[in-house]
N, C-alpha and C positions, 0 to 999 in steps of 0.2 A: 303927493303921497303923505300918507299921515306916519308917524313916528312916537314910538315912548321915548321922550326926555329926559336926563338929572340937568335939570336947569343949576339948581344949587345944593347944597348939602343938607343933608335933612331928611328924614321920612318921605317918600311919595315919589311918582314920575308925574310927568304934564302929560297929553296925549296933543300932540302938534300935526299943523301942516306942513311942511318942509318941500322942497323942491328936491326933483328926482335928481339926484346923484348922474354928473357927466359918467359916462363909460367910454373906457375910451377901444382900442381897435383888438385886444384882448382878454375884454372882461365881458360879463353877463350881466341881464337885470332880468331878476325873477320876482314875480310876482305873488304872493303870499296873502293864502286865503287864509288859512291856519296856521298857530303855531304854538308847540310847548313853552315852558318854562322850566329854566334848571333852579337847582341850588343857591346859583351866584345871581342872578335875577332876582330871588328872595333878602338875600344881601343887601343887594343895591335899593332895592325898595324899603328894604327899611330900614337903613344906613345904619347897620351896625360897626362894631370897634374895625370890624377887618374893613367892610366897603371904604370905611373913614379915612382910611390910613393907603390905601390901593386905589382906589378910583379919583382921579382927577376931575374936579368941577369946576364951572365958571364961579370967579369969584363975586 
């Protein structure tokens, strides 16, 4: 399945391939043809002072 990323700190997401997440005997996998974007997704993409200080990344 393909994924947006914060690899590291900074401006931008990656668009990756990732493997599908185990589910295990009381969760769901949905499938997503579409999807919005909030506020905090604007944030994170362009790692302002709040993403910086909130969001946790690989170092």
């Amino acid at each position: 399945m393909r994924a947006l990323v914060k690899e590291a700190p900074g401006e931008g997401l990656t668009l990756k391939d990732v493997p599908e997440p185990e589910i295990g005997p009381d969760d769901v996998l949905i499938r997503v043809h579409r999807t919005g974007i909030c506020g905090t997704d604007i944030h994170i993409w362009s790692w302002d002072a709040w993403a910086a200080r909130t969001v946790p990344t690989p170092s």
